[in-house]
C-alpha positions in Angstrom: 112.7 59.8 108.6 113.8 61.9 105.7 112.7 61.9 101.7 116.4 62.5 101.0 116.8 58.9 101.2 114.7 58.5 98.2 115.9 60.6 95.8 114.5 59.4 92.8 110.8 59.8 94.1 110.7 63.8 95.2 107.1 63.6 96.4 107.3 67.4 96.7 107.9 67.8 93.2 105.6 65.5 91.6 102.9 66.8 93.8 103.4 70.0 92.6 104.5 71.4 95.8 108.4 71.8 96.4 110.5 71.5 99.6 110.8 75.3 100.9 114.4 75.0 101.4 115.4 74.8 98.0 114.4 78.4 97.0 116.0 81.3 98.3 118.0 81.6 95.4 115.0 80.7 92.9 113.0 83.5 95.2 115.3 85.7 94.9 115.5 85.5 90.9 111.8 85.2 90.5 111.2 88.6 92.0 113.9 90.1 90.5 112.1 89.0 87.2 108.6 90.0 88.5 108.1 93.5 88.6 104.5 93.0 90.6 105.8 90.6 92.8 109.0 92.7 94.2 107.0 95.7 94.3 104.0 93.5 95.8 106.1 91.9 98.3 107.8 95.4 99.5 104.8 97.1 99.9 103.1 93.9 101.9 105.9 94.0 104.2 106.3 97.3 104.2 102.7 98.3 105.3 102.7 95.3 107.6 105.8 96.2 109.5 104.6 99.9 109.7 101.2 98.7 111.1 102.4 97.2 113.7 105.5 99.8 115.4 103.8 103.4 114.3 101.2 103.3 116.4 104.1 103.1 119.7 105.3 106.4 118.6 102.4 108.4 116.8 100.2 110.1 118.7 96.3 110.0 118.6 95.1 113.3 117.0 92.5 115.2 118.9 89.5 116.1 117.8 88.6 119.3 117.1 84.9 120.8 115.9 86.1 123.6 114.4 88.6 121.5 111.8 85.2 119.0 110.6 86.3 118.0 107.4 89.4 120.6 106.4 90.7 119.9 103.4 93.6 118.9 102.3 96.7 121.3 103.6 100.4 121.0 104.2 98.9 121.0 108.4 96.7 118.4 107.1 98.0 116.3 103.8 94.9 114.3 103.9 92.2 116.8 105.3 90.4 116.0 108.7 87.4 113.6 109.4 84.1 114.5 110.8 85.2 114.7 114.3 88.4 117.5 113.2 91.2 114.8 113.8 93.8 114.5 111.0 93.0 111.9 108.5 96.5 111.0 107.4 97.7 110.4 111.4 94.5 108.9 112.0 96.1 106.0 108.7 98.8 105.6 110.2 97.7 104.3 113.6 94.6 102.2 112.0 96.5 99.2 110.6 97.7 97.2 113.6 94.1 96.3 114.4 93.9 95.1 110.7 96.7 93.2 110.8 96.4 91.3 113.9 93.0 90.3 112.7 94.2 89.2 109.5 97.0 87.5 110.7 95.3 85.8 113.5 92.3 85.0 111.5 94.2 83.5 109.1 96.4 81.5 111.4 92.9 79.9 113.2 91.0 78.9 109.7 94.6 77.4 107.9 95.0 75.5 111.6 91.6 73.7 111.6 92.2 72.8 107.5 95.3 71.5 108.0 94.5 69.6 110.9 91.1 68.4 110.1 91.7 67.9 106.6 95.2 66.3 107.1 93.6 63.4 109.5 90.5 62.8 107.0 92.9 62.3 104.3 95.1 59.8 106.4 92.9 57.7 108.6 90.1 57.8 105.9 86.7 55.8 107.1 84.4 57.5 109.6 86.6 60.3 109.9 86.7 61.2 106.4 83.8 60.9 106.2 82.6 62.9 108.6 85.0 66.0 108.1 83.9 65.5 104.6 80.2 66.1 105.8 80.9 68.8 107.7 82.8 70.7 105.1 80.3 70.3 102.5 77.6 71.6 105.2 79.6 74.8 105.5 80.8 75.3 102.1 76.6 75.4 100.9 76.1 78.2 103.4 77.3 81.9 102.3 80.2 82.7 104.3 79.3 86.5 104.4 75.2 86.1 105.5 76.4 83.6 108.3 79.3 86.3 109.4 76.9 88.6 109.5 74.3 87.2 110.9 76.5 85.7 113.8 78.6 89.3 114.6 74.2 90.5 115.3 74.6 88.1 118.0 78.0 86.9 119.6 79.6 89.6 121.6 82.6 90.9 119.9 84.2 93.4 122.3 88.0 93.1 120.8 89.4 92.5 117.3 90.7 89.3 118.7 87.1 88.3 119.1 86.4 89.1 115.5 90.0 87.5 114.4 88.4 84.0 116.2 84.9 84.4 114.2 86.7 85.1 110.8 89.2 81.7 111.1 86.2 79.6 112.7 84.4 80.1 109.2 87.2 80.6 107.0 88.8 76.5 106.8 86.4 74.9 104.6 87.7 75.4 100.9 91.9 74.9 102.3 90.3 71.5 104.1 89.4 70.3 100.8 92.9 71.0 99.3 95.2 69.4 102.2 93.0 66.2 102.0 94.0 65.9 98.2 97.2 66.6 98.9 97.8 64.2 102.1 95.7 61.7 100.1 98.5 61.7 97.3 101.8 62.4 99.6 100.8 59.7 101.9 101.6 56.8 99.2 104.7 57.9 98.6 107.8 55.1 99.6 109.2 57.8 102.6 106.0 58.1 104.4 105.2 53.9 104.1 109.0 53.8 105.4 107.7 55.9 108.2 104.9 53.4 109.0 107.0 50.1 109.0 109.6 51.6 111.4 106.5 52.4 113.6 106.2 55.9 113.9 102.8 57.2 115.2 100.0 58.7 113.2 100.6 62.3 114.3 105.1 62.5 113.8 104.2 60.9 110.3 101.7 64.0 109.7 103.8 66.6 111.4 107.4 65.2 110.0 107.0 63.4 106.9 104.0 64.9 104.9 103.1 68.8 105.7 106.8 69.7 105.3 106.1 68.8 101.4 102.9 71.7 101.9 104.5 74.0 103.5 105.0 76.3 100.2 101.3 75.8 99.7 100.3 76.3 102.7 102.4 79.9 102.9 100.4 81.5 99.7 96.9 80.1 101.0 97.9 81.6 104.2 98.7 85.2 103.0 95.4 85.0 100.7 93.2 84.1 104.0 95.0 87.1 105.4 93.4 89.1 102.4 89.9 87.4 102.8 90.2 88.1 106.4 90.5 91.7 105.6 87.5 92.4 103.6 85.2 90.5 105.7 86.2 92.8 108.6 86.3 95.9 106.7 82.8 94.7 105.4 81.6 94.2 108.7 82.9 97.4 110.3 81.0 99.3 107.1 77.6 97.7 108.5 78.7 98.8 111.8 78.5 94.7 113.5 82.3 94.6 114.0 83.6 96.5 117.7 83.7 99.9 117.3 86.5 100.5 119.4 89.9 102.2 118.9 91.1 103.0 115.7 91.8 101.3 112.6 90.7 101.7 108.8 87.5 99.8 109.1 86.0 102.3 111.7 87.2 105.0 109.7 85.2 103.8 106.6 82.0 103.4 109.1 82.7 106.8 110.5 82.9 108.6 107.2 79.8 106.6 105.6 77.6 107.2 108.8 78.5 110.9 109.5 77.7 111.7 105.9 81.3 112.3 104.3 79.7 111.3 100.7 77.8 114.8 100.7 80.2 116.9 101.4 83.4 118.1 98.9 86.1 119.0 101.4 85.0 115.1 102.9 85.9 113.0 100.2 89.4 112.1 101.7 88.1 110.7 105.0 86.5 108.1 103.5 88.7 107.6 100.1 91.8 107.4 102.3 91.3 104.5 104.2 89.5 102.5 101.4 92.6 103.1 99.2 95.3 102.1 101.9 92.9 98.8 102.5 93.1 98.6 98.2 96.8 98.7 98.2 97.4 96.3 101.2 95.3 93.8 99.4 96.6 94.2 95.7 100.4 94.4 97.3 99.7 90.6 99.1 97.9 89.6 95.9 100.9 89.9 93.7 103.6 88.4 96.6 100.6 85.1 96.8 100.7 84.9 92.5 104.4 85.4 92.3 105.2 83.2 95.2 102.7 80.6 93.4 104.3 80.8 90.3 107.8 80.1 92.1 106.9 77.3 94.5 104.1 75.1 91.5 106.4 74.1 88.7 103.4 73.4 86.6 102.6 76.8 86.9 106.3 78.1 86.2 106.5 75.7 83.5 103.3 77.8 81.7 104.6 80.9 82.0 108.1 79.8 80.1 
């Protein structure tokens, strides 16, 4: 079944949330005419990508007691750390653990949303009901204390680990939006075409109705990548994520723990990594808000 056959009802559009295919021209204009978001989106990608394939060819710098905290040098551009190992190297190997994190954490808690809150909103009763329950259970508990207070006792040896216990808490507030969204897309004439031809619950979910989300779901993804982020950096700073290998949150701990703060020569070990975390967040921020003003015509249609 297709919506094209109804063109007069565009579900997408009077839900607020257009088919994706439609806009690679409308993208392409919109950052053009967004400053933020082209510059947002470059640096996103940008950072991401260089995560991800720097670390195959750079080198892990060894330490060194006599370089503890150097400071900045044309050797060194961003100093050394506490342990003598170069602090701008030591950046460019630390983001593919973020990354992956981010990416996979978001990829687990926009999963269990979409799934639990999509099957709530269409077979309603008991099941609504009760994945209404358990939303509202986890949205009255802090999401940071319970993070916390379950890193003190679940065994995180990899970032994968942590990726899993970031998505298993992070689905409650996207839950809430899929059900209204399935709750209005699944009245529209395609999807109660869908049902008289007798297609099963799941094709009519999977085919007919998250298709129109997909925009929606794309931004909430890339801003679960950002909340994904500072609960591990958070968690690394308390010293309760792994401390293994390398990445910017280890970095932060290293620096805060081994007493960068007090000395001069320091301050880059520690401002470093914070800033590059800073920049990766604020870049994804702009790509969401831009996207989000492209993809919603009510919000287009307020910034005209």
């Amino acid at each position: 079944m297709s919506q094209t056959f109804f063109p007069s009802d565009d579900p997408a559009a009077r839900a607020g949330v257009p088919q994706t295919g439609r806009h690679g021209g409308r993208l392409r204009t919109a950052l053009r005419s967004s400053i933020t978001g082209t510059v947002g989106g470059l640096v996103f990608l940008l950072m991401c990508l260089a995560a991800l394939i720097l670390p195959w060819f750079v080198e892990v710098p060894p330490a060194d007691s006599n370089l503890v905290y150097t400071p900045p040098s044309a050797e060194y551009p961003l100093g050394t750390d506490a342990d003598g190992r170069d602090v701008f190297t030591m950046i460019l190997l630390g983001g593919r653990d973020v990354i992956i994190v981010s990416v996979l954490s978001a990829t687990v808690s926009t999963g269990i949303a979409v799934v639990l809150g999509a099957l709530a909103a269409y077979l309603r009763g008991w099941v609504d009901s009760l994945v209404i329950q358990l939303t509202d259970f986890m949205l009255t508990i802090p999401q940071f204390a319970l993070l916390v207070v379950l890193a003190a006792y679940v065994r995180m040896d990899s970032p994968v680990m942590l990726a899993l216990l970031l998505g298993a808490l992070g689905w409650p507030g996207l839950l809430r939006a899929v059900r209204a969204q399935v709750l209005s897309l699944k009245e529209r004439e395609y999807v109660e075409a869908a049902r008289i031809v007798g297609l099963s619950t799941p094709v009519i979910i999977g085919r007919e109705i998250l298709p129109n989300m997909a925009s929606y779901l794309m931004i909430h993804f890339i801003f679960a990548m950002t909340g994904a982020t500072y609960s591990m950096v958070g968690l690394y700073l308390l010293g309760l994520a792994p401390m293994t290998g390398i990445n910017w949150g280890i970095m932060i701990n290293n620096a805060w723990a081994k007493g960068a703060l007090f000395f001069t020569n320091a301050a880059w070990s520690i401002m470093a990594p914070l800033l590059v975390v800073s920049v990766l967040q604020l870049s994804a921020i702009w790509f969401a808000r831009t996207l989000e003003q492209l993809l919603n015509p009510r919000l287009a249609g307020q910034q005209q």
